[in-house]
C-alpha positions as CSV (number, residue, x, y, z in Angstrom):
1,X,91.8,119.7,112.4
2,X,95.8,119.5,111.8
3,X,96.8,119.0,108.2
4,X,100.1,117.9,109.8
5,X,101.7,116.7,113.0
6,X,104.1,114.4,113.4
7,X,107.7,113.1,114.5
8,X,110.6,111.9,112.4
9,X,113.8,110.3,113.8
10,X,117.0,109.3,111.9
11,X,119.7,106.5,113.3
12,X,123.3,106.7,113.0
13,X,123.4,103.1,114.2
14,X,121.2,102.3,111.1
15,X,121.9,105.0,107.7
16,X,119.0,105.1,105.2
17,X,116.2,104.4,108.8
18,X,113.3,106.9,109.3
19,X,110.7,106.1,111.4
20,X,108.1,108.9,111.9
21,X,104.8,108.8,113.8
22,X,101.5,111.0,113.5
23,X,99.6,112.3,111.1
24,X,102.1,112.5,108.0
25,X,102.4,113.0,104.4
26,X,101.5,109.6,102.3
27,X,104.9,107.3,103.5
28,X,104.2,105.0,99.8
29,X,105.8,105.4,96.5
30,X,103.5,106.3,93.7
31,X,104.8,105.8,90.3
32,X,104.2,109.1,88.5
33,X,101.9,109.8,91.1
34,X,99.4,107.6,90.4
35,X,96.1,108.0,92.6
36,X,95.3,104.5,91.8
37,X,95.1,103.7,95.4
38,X,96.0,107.0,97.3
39,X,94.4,110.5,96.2
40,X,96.9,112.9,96.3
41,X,95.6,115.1,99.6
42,X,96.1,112.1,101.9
43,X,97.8,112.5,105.2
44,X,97.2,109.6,107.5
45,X,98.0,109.0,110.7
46,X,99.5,106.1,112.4
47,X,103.5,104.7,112.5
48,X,105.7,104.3,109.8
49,X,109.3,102.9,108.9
50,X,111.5,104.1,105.9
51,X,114.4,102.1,105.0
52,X,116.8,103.3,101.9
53,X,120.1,102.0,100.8
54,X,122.1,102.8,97.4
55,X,124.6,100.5,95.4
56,X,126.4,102.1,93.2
57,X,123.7,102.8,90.5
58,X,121.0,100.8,92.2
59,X,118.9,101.9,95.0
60,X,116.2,100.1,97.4
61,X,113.6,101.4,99.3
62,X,111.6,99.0,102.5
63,X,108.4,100.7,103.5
64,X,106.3,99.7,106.5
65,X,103.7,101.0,108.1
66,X,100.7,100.4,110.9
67,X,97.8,103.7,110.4
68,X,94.3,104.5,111.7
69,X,91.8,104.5,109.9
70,X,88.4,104.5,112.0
71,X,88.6,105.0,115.2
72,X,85.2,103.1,117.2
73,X,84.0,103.7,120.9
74,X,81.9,100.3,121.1
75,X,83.6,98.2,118.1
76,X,86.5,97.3,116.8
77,X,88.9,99.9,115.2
78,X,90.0,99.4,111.7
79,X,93.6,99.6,110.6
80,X,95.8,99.2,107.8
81,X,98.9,97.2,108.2
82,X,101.2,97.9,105.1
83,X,104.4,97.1,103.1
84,X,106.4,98.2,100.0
85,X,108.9,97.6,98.6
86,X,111.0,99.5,95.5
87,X,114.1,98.8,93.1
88,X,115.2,101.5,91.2
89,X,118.3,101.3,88.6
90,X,119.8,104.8,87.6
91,X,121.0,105.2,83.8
92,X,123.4,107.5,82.1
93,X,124.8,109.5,84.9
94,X,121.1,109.1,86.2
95,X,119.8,111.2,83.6
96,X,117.1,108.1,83.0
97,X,116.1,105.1,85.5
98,X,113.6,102.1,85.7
99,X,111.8,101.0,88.6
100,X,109.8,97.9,89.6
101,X,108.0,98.3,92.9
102,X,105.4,95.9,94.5
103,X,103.6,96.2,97.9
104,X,100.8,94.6,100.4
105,X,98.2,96.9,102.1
106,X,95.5,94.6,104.6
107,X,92.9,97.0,105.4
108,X,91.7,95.0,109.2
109,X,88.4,95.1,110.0
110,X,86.7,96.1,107.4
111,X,83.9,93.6,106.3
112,X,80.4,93.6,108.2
113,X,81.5,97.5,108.6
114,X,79.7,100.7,107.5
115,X,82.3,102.3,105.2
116,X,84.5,105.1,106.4
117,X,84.0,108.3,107.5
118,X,80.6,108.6,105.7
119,X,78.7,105.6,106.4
120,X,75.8,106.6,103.7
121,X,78.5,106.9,100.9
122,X,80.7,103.9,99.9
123,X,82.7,105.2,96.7
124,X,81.8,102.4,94.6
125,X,82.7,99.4,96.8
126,X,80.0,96.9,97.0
127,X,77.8,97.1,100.4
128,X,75.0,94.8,101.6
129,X,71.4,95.6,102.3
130,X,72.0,97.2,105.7
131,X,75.1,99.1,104.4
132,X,78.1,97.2,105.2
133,X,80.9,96.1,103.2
134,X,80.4,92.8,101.9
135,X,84.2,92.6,101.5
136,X,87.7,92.5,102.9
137,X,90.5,94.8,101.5
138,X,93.8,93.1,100.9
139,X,95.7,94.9,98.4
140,X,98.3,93.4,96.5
141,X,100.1,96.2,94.0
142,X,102.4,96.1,91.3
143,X,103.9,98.8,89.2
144,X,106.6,99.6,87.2
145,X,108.5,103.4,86.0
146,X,110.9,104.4,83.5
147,X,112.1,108.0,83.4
148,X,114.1,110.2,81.4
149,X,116.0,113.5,80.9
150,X,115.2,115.2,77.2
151,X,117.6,118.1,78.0
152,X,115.1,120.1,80.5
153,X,112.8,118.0,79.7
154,X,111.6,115.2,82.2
155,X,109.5,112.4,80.7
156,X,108.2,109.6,83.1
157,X,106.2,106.5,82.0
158,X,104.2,104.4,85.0
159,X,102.0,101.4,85.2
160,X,100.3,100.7,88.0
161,X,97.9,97.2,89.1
162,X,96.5,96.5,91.8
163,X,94.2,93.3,93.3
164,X,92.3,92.9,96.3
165,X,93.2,89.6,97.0
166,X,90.2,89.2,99.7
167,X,87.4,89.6,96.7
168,X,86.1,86.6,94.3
169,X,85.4,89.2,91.3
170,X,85.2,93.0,90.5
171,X,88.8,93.2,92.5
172,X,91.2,94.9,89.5
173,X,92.4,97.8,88.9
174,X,94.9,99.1,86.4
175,X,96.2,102.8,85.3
176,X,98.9,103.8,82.6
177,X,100.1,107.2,82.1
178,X,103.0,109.5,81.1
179,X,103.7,112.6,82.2
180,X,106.5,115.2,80.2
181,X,107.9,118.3,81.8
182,X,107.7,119.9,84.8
183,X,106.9,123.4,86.0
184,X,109.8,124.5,87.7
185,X,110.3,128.4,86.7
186,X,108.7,130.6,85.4
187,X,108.0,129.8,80.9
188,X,108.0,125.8,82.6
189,X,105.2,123.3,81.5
190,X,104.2,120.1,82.2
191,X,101.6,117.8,80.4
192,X,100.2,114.0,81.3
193,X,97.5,111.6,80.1
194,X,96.3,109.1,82.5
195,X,94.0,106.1,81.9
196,X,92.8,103.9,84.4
197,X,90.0,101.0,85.0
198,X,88.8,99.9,88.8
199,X,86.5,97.9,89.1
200,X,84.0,98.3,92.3
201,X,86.1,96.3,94.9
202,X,89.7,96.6,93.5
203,X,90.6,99.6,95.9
204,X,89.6,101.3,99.2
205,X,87.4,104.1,97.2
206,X,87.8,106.2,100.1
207,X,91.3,106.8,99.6
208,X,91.6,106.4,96.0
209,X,91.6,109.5,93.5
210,X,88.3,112.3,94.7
211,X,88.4,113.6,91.3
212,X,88.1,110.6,88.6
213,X,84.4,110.2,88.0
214,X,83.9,112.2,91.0
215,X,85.8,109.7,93.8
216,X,85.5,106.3,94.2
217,X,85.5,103.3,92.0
218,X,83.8,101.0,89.7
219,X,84.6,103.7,86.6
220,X,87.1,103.8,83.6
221,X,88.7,106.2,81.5
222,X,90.7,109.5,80.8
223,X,92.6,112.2,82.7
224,X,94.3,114.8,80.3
225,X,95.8,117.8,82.4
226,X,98.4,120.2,82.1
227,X,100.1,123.4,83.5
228,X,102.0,126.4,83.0
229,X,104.0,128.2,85.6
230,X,103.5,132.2,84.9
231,X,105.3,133.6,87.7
232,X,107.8,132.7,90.0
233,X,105.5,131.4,92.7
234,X,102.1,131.2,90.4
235,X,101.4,128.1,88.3
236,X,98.1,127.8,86.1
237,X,96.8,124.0,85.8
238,X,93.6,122.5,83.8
239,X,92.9,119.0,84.2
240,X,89.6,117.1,82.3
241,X,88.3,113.9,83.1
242,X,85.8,111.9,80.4
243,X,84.9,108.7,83.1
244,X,82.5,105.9,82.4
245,X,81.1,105.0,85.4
246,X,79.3,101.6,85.9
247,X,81.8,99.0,84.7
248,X,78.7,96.1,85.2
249,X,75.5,97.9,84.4
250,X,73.9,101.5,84.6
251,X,76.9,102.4,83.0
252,X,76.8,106.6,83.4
253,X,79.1,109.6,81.2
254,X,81.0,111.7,83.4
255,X,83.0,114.3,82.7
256,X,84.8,117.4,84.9
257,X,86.6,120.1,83.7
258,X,89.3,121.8,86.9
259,X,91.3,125.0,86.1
260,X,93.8,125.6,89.3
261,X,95.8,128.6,89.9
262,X,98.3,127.9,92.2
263,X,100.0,130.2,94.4
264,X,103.2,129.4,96.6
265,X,104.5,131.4,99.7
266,X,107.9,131.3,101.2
């Protein structure tokens, strides 16, 4: 029932190493915060290693990382085993950058399993007669970012891809976006579009986005969202989804309109 606990260590022996184990915020880069493969309220647990090193105006980031993902008394556990890695070249002063960024996730025992957490529900990846995934997960990602300072004004542009490598078909997904502003103090905005397409067995639909076409995959469309921040520690969001879902057949409309009022405490 903890939303966090963990340990973090730095090495003077080694500058830019973390290494951090427990249950933790998401260790991966996400360009513009694409929930592609990771919803945003993610904290797993496991191990995880962070190197960083800068040069000059270029900057790269090595991410590994072992984590738990379902725990069985009288089968085998199920583990990711993960890597990333991110180059990211800084432009006028570092007012603007670009970043390419490419990484592996093997979800282990996974196949022949009932899917996670909620063996009755499996988010849009494909499951035999009996329940069980019919497929591996091995993710290979690729995504690129380009950001940029209008005055105040942030602007970032992502792509994201991903394949599950262990699939024959079904096993793509793809999102673009942009996102402009940020809210920051009170009179800030932000605004973003997002459009994305994953097919049933292209992600983990556990772990993928819980709001587009209500969690899970197999789905394509729109996310048009933005926010205002009113108060010093009060920001007002409204996000809307229109989602096809049923890329194959039974293709179904579905839409969801969220209005957030967020409150911070210090």
């Amino acid at each position: 029932m903890l939303d966090l606990a963990y340990f973090e260590t730095k090495h003077e022996a080694v500058p830019g190493l973390k290494i951090k184990g427990g249950k933790f915020k998401n260790p991966f880069s996400k360009p513009g915060e694409s929930e592609l493969l990771w919803d945003s309220d993610g904290n797993p647990e496991g191990g995880a290693a962070t190197f960083q090193r800068d040069f000059q105006n270029l900057s790269l980031t090595l991410i590994g990382a072992g984590l738990w993902i379902e725990e069985r008394s009288s089968d085998d556990d199920s583990w990711l085993a993960a890597a990333q890695g991110v180059l990211r070249y800084h432009l006028n002063n570092k007012k603007s950058s670009v970043a390419v960024g490419g990484g592996f996730f093997n979800y282990v025992n996974t196949a022949g399993f009932e899917p996670f957490f909620d063996p009755k529900e499996p988010m849009g990846n494909t499951v035999d007669d009996s329940g069980y995934y019919v497929n591996d997960y091995e993710l290979l990602e690729l995504y690129a970012e380009a950001t940029h300072q209008f005055g105040n004004i942030p602007v970032t542009i992502m792509t994201d891809f991903v394949n599950n490598t262990a699939a024959d078909d079904l096993d793509n997904g793809c999102l673009a976006g942009i996102h402009v502003g940020k809210t920051t103090k009170p009179g800030s905005w932000a605004f973003r579009y997002i459009y994305r397409e994953v097919e049933k067995d292209a992600v983990m639909g556990t772990f993928t986005d819980s709001d587009f076409r209500g969690g899970g995959t197999d789905a394509k469309g729109h996310e048009i969202g933005g926010s205002v921040q009113v108060a010093e520690n009060t920001a007002f969001d409204v996000t809307y989804f229109v989602n096809t879902v049923g890329l194959e057949k039974e293709e179904s409309d579905f839409s969801r309109l969220q209005v957030d009022l967020q409150l911070k405490f210090k």
